[in-house]
C-alpha positions as CSV (number, residue, x, y, z in Angstrom):
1,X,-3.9,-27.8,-7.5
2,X,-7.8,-28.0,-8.0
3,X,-8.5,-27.4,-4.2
4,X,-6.4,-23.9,-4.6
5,X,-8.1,-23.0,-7.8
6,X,-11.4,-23.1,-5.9
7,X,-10.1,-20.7,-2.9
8,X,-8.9,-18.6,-5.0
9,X,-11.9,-18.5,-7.4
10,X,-13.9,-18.5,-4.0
11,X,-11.7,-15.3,-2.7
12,X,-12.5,-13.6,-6.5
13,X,-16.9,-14.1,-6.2
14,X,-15.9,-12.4,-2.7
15,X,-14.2,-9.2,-4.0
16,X,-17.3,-8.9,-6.6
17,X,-20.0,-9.4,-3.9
18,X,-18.2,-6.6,-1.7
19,X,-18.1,-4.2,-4.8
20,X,-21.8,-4.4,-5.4
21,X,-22.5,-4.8,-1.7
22,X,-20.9,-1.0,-1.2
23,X,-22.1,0.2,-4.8
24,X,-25.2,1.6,-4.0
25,X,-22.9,4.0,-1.3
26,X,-20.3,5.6,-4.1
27,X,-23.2,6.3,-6.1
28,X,-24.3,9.7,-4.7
29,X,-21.8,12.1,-5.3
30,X,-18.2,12.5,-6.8
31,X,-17.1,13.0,-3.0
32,X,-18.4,9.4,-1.7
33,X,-16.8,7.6,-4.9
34,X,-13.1,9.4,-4.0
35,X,-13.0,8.8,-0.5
36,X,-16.2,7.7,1.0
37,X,-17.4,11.0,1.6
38,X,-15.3,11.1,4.9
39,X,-17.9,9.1,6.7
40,X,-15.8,5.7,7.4
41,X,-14.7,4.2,10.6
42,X,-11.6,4.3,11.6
43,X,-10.9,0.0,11.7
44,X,-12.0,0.3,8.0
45,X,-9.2,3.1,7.0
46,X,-6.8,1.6,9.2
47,X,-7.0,-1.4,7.7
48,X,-6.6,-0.1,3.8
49,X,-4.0,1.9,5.1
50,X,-2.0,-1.3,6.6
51,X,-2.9,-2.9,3.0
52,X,-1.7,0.2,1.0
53,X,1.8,-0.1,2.5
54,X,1.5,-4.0,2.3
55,X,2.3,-5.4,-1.0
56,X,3.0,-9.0,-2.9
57,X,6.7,-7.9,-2.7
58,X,6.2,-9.0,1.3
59,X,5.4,-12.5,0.0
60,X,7.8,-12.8,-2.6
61,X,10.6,-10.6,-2.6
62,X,10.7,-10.1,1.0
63,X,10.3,-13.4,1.7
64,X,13.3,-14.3,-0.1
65,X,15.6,-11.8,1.4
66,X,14.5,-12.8,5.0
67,X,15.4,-16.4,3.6
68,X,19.0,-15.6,2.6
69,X,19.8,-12.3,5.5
70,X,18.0,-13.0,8.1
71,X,16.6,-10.7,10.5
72,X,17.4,-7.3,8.2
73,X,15.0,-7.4,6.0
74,X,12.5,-6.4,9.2
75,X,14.0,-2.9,8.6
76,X,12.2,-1.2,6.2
77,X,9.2,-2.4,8.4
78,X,10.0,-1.2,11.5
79,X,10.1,2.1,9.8
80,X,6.8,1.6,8.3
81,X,6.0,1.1,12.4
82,X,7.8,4.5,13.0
83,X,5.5,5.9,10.2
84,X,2.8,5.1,11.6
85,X,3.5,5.9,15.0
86,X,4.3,9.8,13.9
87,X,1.4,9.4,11.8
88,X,-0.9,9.0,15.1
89,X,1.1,11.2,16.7
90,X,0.6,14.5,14.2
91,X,-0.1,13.9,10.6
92,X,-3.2,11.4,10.1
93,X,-5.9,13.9,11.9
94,X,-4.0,17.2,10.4
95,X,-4.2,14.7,6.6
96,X,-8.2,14.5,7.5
97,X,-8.2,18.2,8.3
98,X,-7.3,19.5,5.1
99,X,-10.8,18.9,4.4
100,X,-10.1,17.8,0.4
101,X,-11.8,15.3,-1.6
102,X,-8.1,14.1,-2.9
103,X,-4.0,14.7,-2.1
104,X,-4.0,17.6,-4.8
105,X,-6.9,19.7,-3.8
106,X,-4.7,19.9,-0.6
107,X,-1.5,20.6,-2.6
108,X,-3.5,23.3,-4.6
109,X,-5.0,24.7,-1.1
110,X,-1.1,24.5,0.3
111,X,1.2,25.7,-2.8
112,X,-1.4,26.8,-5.3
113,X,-2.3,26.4,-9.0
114,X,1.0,25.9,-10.7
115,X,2.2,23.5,-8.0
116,X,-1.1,21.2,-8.3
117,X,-1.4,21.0,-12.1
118,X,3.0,19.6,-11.6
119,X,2.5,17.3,-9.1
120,X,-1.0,16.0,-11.3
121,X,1.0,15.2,-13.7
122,X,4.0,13.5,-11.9
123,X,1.8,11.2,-9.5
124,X,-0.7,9.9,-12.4
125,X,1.7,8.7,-14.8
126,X,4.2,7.2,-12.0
127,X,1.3,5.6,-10.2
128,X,0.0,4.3,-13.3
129,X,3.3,2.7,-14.3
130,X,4.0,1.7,-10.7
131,X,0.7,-0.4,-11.2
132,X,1.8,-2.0,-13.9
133,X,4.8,-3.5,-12.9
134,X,2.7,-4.6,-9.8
135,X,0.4,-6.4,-11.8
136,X,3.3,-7.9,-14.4
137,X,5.4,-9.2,-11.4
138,X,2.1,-10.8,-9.8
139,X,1.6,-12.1,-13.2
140,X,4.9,-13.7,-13.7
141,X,4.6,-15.4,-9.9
142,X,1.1,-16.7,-10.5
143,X,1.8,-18.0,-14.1
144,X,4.8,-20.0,-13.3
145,X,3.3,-21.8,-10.2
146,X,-0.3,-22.5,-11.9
147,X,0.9,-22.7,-15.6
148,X,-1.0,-20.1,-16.5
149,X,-0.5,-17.9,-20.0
150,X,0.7,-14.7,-18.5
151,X,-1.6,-12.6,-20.8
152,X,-4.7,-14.1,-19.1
153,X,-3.3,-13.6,-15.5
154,X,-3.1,-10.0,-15.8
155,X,-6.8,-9.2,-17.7
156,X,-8.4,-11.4,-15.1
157,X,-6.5,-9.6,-12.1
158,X,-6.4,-6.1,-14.0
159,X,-9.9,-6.7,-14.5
160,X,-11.0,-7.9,-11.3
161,X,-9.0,-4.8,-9.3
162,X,-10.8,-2.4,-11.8
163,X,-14.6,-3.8,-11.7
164,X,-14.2,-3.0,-7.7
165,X,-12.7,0.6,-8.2
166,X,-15.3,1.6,-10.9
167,X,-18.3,0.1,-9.4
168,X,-18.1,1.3,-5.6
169,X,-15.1,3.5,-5.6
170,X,-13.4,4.2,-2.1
171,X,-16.1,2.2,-0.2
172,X,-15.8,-0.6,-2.4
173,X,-12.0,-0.6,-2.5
174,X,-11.3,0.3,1.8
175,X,-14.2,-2.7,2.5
176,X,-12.4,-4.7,0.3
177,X,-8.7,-4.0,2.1
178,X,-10.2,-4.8,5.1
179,X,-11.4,-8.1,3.7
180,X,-8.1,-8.6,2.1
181,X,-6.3,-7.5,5.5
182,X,-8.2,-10.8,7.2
183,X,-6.9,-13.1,4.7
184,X,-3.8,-12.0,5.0
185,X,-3.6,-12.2,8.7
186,X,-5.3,-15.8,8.8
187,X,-2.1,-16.7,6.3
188,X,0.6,-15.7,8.0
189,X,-0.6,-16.4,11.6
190,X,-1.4,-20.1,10.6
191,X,2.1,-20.3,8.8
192,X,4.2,-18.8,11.5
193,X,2.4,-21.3,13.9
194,X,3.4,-24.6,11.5
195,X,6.8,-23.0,11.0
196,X,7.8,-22.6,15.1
197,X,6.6,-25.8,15.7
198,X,8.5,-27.5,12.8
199,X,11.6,-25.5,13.4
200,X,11.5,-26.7,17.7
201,X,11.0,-22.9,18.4
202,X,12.4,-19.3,18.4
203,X,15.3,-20.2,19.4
204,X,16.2,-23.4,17.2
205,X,15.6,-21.1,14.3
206,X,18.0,-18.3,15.1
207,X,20.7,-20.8,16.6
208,X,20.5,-23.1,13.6
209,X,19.8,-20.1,10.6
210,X,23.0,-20.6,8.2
211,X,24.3,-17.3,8.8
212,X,24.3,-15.0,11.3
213,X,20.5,-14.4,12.1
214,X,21.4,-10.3,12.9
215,X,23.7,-9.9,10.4
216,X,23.1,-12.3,7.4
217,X,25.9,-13.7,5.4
218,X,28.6,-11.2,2.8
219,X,28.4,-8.1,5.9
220,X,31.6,-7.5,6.7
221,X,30.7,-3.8,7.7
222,X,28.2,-4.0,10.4
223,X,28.0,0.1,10.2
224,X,26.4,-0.4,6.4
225,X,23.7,-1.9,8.1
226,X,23.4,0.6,11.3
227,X,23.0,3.1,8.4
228,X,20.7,1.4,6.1
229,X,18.7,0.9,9.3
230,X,18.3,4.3,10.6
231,X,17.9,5.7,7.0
232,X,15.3,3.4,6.6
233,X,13.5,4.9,9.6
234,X,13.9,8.3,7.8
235,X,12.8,6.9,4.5
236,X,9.5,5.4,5.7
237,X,8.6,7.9,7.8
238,X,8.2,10.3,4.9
239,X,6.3,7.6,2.5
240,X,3.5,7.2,5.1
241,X,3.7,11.3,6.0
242,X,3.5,12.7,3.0
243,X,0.4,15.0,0.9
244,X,0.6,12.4,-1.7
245,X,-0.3,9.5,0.4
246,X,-2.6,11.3,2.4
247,X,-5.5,10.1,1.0
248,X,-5.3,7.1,3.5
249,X,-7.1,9.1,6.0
250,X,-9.4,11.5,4.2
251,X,-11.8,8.6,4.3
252,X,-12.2,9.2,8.3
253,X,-15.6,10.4,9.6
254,X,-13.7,12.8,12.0
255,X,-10.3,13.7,13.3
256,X,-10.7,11.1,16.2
257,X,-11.4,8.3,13.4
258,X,-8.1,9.5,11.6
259,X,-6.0,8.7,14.4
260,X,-7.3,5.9,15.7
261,X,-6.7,4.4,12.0
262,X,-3.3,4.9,12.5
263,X,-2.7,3.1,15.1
264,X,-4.4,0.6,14.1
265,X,-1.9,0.3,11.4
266,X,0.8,0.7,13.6
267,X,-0.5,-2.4,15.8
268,X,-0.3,-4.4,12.3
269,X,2.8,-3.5,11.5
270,X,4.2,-4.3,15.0
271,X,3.3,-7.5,15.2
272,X,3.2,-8.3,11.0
273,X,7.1,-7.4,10.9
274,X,7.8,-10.8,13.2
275,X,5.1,-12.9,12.4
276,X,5.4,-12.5,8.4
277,X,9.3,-13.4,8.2
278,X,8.8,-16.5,10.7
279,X,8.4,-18.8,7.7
280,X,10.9,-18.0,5.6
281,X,13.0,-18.1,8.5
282,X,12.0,-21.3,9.2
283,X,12.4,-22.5,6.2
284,X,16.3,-21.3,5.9
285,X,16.6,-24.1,8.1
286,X,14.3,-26.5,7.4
287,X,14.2,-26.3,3.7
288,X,17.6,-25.1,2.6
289,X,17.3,-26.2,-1.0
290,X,14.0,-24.1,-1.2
291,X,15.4,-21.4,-3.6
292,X,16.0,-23.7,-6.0
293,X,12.5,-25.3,-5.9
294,X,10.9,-23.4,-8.7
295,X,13.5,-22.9,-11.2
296,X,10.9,-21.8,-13.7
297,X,11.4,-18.7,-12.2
298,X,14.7,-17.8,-13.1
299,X,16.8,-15.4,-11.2
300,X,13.7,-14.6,-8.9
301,X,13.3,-18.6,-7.8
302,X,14.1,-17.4,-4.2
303,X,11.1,-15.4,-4.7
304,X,9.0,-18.6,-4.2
305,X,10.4,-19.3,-0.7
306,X,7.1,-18.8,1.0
307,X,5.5,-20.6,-1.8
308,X,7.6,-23.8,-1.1
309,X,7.2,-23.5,3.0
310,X,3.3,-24.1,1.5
311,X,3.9,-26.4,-0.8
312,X,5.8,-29.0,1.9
313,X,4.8,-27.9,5.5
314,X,1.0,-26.7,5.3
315,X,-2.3,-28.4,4.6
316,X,-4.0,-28.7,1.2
317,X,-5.7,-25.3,0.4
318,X,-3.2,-23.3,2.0
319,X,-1.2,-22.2,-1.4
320,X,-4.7,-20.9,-2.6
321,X,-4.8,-18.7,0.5
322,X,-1.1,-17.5,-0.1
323,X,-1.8,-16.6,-4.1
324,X,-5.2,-15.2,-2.8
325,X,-3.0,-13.2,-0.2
326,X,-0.6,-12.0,-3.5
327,X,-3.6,-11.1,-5.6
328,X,-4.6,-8.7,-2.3
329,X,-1.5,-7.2,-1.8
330,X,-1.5,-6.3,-5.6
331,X,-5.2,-5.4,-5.6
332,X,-5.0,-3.0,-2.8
333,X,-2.0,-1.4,-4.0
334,X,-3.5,-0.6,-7.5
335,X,-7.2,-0.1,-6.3
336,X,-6.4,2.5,-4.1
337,X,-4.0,4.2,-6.9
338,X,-7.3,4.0,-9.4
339,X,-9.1,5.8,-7.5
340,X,-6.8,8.2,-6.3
341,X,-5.9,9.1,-9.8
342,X,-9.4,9.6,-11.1
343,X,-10.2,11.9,-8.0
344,X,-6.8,13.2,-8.7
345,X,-7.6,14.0,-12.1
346,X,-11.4,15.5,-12.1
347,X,-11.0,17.4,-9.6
348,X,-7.8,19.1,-10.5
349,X,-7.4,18.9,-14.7
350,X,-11.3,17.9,-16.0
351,X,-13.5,20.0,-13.7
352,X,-11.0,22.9,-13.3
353,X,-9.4,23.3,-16.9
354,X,-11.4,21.3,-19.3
355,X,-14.6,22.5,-17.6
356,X,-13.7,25.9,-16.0
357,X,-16.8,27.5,-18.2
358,X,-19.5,24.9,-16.9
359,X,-20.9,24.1,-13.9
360,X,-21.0,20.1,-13.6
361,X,-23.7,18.2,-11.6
362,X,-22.3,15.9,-9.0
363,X,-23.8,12.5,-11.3
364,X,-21.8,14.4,-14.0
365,X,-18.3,14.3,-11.7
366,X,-19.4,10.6,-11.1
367,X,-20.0,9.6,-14.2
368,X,-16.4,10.8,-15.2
369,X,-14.9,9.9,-12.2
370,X,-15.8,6.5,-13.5
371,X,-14.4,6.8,-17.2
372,X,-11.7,7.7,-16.0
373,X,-10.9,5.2,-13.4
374,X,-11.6,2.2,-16.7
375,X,-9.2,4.2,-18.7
376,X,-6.5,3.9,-15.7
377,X,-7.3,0.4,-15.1
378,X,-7.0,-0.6,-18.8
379,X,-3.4,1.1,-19.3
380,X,-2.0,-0.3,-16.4
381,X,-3.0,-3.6,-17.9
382,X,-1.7,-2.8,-21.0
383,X,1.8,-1.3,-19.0
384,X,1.7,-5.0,-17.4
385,X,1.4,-7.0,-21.0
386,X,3.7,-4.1,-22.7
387,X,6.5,-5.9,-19.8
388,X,5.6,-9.2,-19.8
389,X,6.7,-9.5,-23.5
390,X,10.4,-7.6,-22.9
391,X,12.9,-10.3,-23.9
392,X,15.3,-7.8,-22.6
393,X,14.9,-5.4,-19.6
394,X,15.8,-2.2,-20.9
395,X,12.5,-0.2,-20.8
396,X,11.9,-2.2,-17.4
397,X,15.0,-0.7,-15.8
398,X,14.3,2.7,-18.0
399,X,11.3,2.9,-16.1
400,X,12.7,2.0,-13.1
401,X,15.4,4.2,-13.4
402,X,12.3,7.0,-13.8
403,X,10.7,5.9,-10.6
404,X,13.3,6.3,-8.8
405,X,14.2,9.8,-10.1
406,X,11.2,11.1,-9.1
407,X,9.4,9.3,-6.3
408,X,12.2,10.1,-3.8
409,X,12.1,13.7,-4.8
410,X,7.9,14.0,-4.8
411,X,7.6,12.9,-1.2
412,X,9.8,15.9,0.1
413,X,7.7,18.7,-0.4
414,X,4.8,16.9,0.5
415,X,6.4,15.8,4.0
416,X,8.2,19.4,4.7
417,X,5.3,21.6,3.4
418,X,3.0,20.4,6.3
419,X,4.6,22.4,9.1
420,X,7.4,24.5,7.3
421,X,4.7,27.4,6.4
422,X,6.6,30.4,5.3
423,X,8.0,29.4,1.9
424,X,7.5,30.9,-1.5
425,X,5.3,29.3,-4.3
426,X,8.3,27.8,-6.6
427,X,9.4,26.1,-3.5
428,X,7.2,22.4,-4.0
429,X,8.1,22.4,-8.1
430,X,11.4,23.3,-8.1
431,X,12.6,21.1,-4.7
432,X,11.1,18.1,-7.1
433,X,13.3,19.3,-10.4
434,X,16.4,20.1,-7.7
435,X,15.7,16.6,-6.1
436,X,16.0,14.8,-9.8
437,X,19.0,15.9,-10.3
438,X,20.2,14.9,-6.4
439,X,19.0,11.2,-7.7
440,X,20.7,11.7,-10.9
441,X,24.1,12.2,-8.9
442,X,23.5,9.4,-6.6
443,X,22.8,6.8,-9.3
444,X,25.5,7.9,-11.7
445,X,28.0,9.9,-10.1
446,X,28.1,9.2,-5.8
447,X,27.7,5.6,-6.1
448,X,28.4,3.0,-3.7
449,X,31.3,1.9,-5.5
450,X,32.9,5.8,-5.4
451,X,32.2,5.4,-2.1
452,X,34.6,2.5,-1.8
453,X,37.0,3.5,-4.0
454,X,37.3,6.4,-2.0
455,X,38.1,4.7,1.4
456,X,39.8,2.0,-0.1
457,X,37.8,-0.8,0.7
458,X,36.1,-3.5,-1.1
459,X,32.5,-4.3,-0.7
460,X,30.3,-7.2,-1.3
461,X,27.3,-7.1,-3.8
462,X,25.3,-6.9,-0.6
463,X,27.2,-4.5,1.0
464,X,26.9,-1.8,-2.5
465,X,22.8,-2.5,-2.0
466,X,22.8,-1.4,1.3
467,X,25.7,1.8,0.9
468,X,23.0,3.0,-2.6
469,X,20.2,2.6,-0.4
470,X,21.9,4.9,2.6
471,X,23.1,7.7,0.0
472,X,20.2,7.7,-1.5
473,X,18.2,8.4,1.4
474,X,20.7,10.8,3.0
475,X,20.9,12.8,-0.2
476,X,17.7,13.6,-0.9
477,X,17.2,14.3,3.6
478,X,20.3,16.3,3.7
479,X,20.1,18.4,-0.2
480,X,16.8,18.1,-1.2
481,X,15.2,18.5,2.3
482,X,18.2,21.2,2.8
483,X,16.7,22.8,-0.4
484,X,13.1,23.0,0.4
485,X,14.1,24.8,3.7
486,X,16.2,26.9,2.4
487,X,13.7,28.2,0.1
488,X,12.2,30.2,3.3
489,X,15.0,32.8,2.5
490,X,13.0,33.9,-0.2
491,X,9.8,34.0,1.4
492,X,8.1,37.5,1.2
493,X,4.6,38.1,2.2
494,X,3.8,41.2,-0.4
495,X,5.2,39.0,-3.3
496,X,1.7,37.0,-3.0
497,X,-1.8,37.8,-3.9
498,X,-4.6,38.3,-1.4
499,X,-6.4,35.2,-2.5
500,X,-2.4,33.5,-2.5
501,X,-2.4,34.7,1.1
502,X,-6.1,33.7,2.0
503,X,-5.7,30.0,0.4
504,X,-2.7,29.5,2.4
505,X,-3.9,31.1,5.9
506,X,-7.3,29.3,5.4
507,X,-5.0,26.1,4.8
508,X,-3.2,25.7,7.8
509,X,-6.2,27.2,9.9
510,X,-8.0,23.7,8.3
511,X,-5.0,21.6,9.1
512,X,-5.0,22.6,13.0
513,X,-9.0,22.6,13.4
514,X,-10.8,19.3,14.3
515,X,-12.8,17.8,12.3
516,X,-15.9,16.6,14.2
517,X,-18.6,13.7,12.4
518,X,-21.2,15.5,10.4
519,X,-24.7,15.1,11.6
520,X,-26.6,11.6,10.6
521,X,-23.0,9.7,10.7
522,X,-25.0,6.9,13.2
523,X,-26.8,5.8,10.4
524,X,-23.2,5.3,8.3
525,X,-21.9,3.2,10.6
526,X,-24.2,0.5,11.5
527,X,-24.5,0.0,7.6
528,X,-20.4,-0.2,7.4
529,X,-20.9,-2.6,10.4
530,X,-23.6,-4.4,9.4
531,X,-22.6,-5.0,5.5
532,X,-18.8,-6.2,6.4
533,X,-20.3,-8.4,8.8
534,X,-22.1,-10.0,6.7
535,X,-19.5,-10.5,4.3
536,X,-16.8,-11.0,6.6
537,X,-19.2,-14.2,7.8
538,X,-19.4,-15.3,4.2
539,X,-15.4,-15.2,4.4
540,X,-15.6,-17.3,7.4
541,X,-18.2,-19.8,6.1
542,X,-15.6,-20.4,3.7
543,X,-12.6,-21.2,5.4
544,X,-15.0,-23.6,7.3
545,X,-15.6,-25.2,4.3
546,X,-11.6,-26.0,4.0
547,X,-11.9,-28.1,7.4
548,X,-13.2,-30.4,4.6
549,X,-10.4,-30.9,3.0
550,X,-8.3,-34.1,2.5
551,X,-6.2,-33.0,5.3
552,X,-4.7,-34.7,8.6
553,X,-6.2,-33.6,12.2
554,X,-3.5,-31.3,12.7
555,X,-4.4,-29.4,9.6
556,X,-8.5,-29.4,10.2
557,X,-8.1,-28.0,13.3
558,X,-5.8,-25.2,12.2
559,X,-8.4,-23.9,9.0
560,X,-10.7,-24.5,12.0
561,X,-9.1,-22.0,14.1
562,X,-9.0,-19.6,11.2
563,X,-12.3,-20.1,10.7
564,X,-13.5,-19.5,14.1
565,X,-11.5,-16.2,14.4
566,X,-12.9,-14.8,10.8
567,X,-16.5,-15.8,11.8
568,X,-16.1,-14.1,15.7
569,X,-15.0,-10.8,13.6
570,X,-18.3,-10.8,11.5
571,X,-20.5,-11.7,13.8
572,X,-19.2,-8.5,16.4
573,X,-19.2,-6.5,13.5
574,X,-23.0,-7.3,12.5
575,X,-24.0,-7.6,15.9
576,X,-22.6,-3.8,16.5
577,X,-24.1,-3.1,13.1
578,X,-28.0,-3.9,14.0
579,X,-29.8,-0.6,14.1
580,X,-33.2,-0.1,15.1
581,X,-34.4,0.8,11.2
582,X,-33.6,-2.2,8.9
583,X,-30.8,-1.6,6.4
584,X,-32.9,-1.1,3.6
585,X,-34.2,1.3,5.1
586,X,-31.6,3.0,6.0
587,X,-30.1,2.4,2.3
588,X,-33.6,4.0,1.1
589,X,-32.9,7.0,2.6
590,X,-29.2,7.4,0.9
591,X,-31.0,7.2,-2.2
């Protein structure tokens, strides 16, 4: 337990030497700390947006599903692959060519005022409560396997995630996803190697998984899951597509960058989906009993599936790696919602409302920018304590119950609004407030169990979770997509303003003009090369370090491997990275 305590202490003095490493870069101008200024390379923003859609729920909830279902739980991943793929395709360059600073500036520039002050205040508070139910369930995971009191779990992590965002803002949190998207490839490549060997093979594991591998066990409806497929596709497409989330790529230094970042995510998704679920998998057959391993859990023990395939199959030092994996998936989730929402909020309540009569220096916008991004950090920790001490889980499935009422709904507008142009301005604000009430129906009037009764058959527990999920999906494509088109009908040109009418022209002439790397970019990206090379060596010099372990051959020469990959990626990086000035330098002149 000692040996894990130090990687994952090791992985923490890593996150704080990237966020002062990259300080120096956010500290110029409000623009740099929201999104880097639009000067990063595209390997850098694909990777943070990989990590964005990657969470701890992969590890843990994921995990356990894969354990007990078998293959369908790659689903909702092969849409996040479909994303991605449209995202190449269309959106990620058109996202970059907004030319905003964050997703509401574009929604302002798209639908006007009204329509960014709404969606301000639905994404912050969502996104602030989303964070901390990330942070409580890492918290719950982390305490029951190292004993930990769950209060000190979430300050250290909360703490931790929020340090990075408020020092060095996007740089700090991207450089850090990409980090984080190393360990978390060096994890699960090392464990799906152990787990095919251990298993005899591909083919051992799918002939000998306790249920049908395709199907899983309690499907008696194969078309349930045809449907919850194909919805999925839907579903994920518009998560990934969407205004809200398209601050992924208004990092990119140009159009070209944008894309390329997507499918870079895509190729991680593609070959993520398989490799992640191999353990777990494996361990259906190896380790039936796993499940039950870490009772302390509760009703969430299967949860811990990944944890046990750890635990008994890999070397010493490997759990730390998979916690230190958890704490990244968290960490880019939340650090990457901080400083969204403090962008989100300057630019489009303090600078605009609060400050309409002044004019505010860009070291003025920073120094808010960072006030604001502490506040956010420090009430998502609170959110995260505020759960951890429910005895009951009312206000957990109250707010639940919230999310889900109006995260479906958001996304709609934000998808459809990119290429449906003609539509009047109530058409965003009210397709959210139509959409609530869509979920509202789903959840409380069309359930799966109406569903049923209505056709007469009976349906497994399983079989009702994947019915909700395909309603729920459906509804809000069919009504509140239905909606939002339909709101063209009432489109008339001489019912907006000249300024209404120059915002939105101006808009959509943005979104179809490339955006080409501004002038002294060079000198950007050997720094971005050269300073995550250096640290992505650091990263490697410790996973060297692990060959020392008390471990057999077998499991030297895998942290070995691992090593020897991680160190090969820093030193192409720094090598790419050398420029003719010297760093400081080059650092001298951004200051």
């Amino acid at each position: 337990m000692s040996i894990d305590i130090l990687v994952i202490a090791g992985y923490f003095v890593l996150m704080v030497v990237i966020s002062l490493a990259f300080k120096k870069m956010a500290s110029q101008s409000a623009s740099d700390y929201f999104r880097g200024g639009g000067r990063m390379l595209w390997w850098m923003v694909g990777a943070t947006a990989f990590m964005t859609q990657f969470s701890a729920w992969t590890f843990t909830g994921a995990a356990g599903k894969a354990f007990t279902d078998g293959f369908a739980v790659t689903f909702v991943f092969f849409g996040n692959i479909l994303g991605y793929m449209a995202s190449w395709w269309w959106f990620s360059q058109r996202f970059r060519q907004m030319r905003v600073d964050t997703p509401t500036e574009g929604v302002r520039a798209r639908f006007g005022k009204g329509n960014e002050q709404f969606f301000t205040w639905a994404i912050i508070p969502l996104s602030v409560l989303s964070g901390g139910v990330w942070l409580n369930g890492l918290a719950i995971f982390v305490g029951a396997v190292f004993g930990y009191d769950m209060a000190t779990t979430i300050w250290v992590t909360g703490i931790s995630v929020l340090l990075i965002s408020m020092l060095s803002g996007a740089w700090g949190v991207v450089a850090s996803d990409f980090v984080q998207t190393l360990v978390v490839a060096v994890i699960s490549v090392a464990c799906a190697i152990v787990a095919l060997v251990a298993v005899g093979g591909p083919t051992n594991m799918i002939e000998q998984f306790p249920s049908d591998f395709m199907m899983g066990p309690d499907m008696n409806y194969g078309l349930l899951l045809v449907g919850s497929f194909i919805f999925f596709l839907v579903k994920q497409l518009q998560s990934i597509n969407n205004m809200q989330d398209s601050y992924r790529f208004l990092n990119a230094k140009d159009s070209g960058n944008a894309r390329k970042a997507a499918l870079l995510a895509m190729g991680l998704m593609v070959v993520g989906t398989i490799i992640w679920f191999i353990p777990p998998w494996a361990s259906a057959v190896l380790l039936p009993d796993a499940a039950a391993s870490h009772s302390e859990l509760g009703n969430k023990a299967s949860d811990a599936v990944y944890l046990v395939f750890a635990e008994k199959l890999m070397p010493a030092g490997t759990v730390g790696l998979l916690v230190a994996g958890l704490f990244a998936a968290t960490m880019s989730s939340m650090d990457s919602a901080l400083c969204r929402n403090s962008g989100i909020f300057v630019r489009s309540f303090w600078s605009p409302i609060v400050c309409r009569n002044k004019v505010l220096s860009e070291k003025q916008l920073l120094r808010t920018s960072q006030v604001v991004t502490v506040v956010n950090g420090i009430l998502v920790i609170l959110i995260a304590q505020l759960f951890a001490q429910l005895k009951g889980l009312s206000l957990f499935e109250l707010m639940m119950r919230v999310a889900t009422l109006l995260q479906s709904p958001i996304l709609v507008p934000l998808f459809f609004g990119m290429f449906i142009r003609k539509t009047p301005r109530w058409a965003a604000w009210s397709t959210v407030c139509f959409g609530m009430v869509v979920s509202w129906l789903v959840m409380n009037v069309f359930t799966a169990q109406w569903c049923a009764d209505l056709f007469g058959i009976t349906l497994t527990a399983r079989e009702r979770s994947e019915l909700t999920t395909t309603l729920t999906v459906a509804a809000h494509l069919v009504l509140t997509g239905g909606f939002f088109v339909l709101t063209t009908l009432f489109y008339k040109e001489s019912s907006l303003t000249e300024e209404e009418k120059e915002n939105v022209d101006t808009f959509f002439k943005n979104v179809d003009t490339p955006v080409v790397a501004s002038e002294g970019q060079d000198e950007f990206d050997r720094m971005q090369r050269s300073k995550l090379g250096r640290i992505t060596l650091m990263m490697g010099g410790g996973l060297l370090l692990m060959v020392l372990l008390p471990n057999p051959m077998w499991g030297r020469m895998l942290f070995l491997g691992c090593a020897l990959a991680v160190l090969l990626v820093g030193y192409l990086l720094k090598r790419s990275g050398e420029a003719q000035q010297p760093e400081a330098q080059l650092e001298k002149q951004i200051s």
